[in-house]
C-alpha positions in Angstrom: 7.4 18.9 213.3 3.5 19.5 213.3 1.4 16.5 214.3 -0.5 14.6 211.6 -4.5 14.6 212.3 -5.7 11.4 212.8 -8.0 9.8 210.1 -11.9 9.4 211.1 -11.1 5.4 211.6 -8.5 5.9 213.8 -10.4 8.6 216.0 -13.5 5.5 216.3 -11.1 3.1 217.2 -9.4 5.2 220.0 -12.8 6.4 221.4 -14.2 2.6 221.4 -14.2 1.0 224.7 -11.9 -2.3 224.9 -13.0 -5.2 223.1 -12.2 -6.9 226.1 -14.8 -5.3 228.3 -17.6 -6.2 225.6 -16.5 -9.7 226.0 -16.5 -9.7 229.6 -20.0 -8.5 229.7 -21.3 -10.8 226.9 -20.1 -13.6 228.7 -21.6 -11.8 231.9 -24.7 -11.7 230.3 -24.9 -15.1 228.9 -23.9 -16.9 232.2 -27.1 -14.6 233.5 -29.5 -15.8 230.6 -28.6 -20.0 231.3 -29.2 -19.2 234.9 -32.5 -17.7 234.3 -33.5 -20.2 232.1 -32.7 -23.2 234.6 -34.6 -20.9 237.6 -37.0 -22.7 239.7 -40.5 -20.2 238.4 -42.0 -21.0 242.1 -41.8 -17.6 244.1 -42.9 -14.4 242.8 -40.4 -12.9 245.1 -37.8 -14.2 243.9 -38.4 -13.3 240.6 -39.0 -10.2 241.2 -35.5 -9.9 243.2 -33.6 -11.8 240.2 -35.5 -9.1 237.9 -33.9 -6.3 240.7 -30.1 -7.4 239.9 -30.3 -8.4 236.6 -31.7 -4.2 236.3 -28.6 -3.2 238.6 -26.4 -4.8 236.8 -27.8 -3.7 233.4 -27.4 0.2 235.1 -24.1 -0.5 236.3 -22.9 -1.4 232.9 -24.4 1.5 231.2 -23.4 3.6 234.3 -19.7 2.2 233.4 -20.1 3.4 229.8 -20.7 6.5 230.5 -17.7 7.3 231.5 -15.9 6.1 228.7 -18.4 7.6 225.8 -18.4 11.1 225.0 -21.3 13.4 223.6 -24.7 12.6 223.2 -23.7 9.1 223.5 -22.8 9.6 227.2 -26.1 11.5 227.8 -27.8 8.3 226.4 -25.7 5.9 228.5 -26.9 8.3 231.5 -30.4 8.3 230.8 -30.5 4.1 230.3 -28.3 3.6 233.6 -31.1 5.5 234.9 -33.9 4.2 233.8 -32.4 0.7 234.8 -31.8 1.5 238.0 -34.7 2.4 239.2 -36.3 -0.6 238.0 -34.4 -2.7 239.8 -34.6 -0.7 242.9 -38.6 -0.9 242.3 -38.2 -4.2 242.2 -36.5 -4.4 245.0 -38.9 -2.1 247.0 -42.3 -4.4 245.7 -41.1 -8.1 245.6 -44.2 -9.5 246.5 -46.1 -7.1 244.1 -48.6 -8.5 241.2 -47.3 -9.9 238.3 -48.8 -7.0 236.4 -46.5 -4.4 238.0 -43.9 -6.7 237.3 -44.0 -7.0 233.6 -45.0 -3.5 233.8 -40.9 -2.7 234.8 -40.0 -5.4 232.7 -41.9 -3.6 229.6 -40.3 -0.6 230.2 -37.5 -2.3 230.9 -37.0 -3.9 227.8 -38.7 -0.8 225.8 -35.8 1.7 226.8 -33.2 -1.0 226.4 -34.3 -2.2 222.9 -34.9 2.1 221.6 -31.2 2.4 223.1 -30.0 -0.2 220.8 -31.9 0.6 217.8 -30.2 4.1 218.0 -27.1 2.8 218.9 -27.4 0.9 215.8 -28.4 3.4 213.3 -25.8 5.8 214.4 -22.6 3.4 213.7 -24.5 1.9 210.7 -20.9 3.3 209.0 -18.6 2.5 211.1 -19.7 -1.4 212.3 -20.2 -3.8 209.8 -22.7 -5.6 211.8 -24.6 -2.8 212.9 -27.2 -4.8 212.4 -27.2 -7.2 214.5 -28.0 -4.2 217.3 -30.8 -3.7 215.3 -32.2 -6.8 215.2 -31.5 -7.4 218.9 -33.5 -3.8 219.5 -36.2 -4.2 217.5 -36.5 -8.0 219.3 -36.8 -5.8 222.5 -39.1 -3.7 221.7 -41.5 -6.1 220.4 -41.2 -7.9 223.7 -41.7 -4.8 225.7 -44.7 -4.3 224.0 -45.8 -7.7 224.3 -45.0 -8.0 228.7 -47.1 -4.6 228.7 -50.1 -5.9 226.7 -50.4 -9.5 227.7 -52.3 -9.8 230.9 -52.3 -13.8 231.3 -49.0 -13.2 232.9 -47.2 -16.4 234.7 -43.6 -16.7 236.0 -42.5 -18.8 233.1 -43.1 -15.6 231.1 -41.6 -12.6 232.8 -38.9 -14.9 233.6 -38.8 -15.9 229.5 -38.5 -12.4 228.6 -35.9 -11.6 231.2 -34.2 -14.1 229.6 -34.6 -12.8 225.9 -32.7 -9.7 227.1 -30.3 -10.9 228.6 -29.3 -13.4 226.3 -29.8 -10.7 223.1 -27.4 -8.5 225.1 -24.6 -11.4 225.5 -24.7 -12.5 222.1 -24.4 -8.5 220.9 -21.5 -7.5 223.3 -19.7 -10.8 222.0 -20.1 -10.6 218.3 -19.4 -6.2 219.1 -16.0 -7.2 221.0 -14.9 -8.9 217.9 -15.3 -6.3 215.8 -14.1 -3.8 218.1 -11.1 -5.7 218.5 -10.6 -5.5 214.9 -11.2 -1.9 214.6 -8.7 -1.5 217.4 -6.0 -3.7 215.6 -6.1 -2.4 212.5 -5.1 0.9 214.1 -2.9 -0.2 217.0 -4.3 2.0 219.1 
């Protein structure tokens, strides 16, 4: 008996990572975004290592999908787990650096993260129904990159403000994205 070719909505939800993981790294994300909102704004150091893991973490994730994307969406996840990375490892490098190199990596930072997400969310404008709420979140980020990189009265409460932003755009995303991925994924038993 020759197989039956699967329908383009059954091919999304098979190639769509589990809903599960999205939930797990919303609620990552969120638990992140309360801490750094209740962070003592003291030490510049510390700041600038809390910056360091929250970019690891964000390179990890896009690191992890990677390997389950395919196409140009892999090369993308490639290029942000990248860029990521070696933010936080500058961070790492300069702690004690100015704040002005600091929001500088946060700017870009933010700046790949949020052009990442507005792709991400023109691209499955189709196929997600709240494709634009990725949008949103992206456009949020870019806006704030540009704002780290051109506001020089820079103070703790600030970088660690927009750290937060991101953070907390990203858990509310990956939550409201597992949901509908879940859906997707139901609907087809995959």
């Amino acid at each position: 008996m020759a197989a039956v070719a699967a329908s383009p909505e059954q091919t999304l939800a098979r190639d769509l990572p589990p809903w599960w993981l999205l939930l797990v790294t919303g609620a990552g994300w969120m638990i992140v975004g309360i801490v750094l909102l209740r962070f003592d704004y003291t030490s510049v150091r510390a700041i600038s290592l809390l910056f360091g893991f929250i970019a690891i973490a964000a390179g990890a994730m896009e690191a992890g999908l990677s390997i389950i994307t395919h196409g140009w969406w892999r090369a993308l996840n490639i290029v942000l787990a990248v860029a990521f990375l070696v933010s936080g490892i500058v961070a790492f490098i300069h702690p004690g650096n100015t704040f002005v190199a600091l929001a500088g990596v946060v700017s870009f930072f933010l700046l790949f993260a949020g052009i990442f997400d507005i792709i991400q969310a023109i691209a499955s404008r189709h196929e997600i129904s709240v494709w634009w709420l990725t949008l949103i979140g992206g456009i949020i980020e870019v806006a704030l990159a540009f704002w780290a990189a051109g506001y020089y009265g820079r103070s703790a409460v600030l970088l660690v403000a927009w750290a937060a932003a991101f953070v907390l755009i990203r858990g509310i995303r990956d939550i409201v994205m597992a949901f509908r991925v879940r859906a997707v994924e139901h609907a087809f038993d995959v």
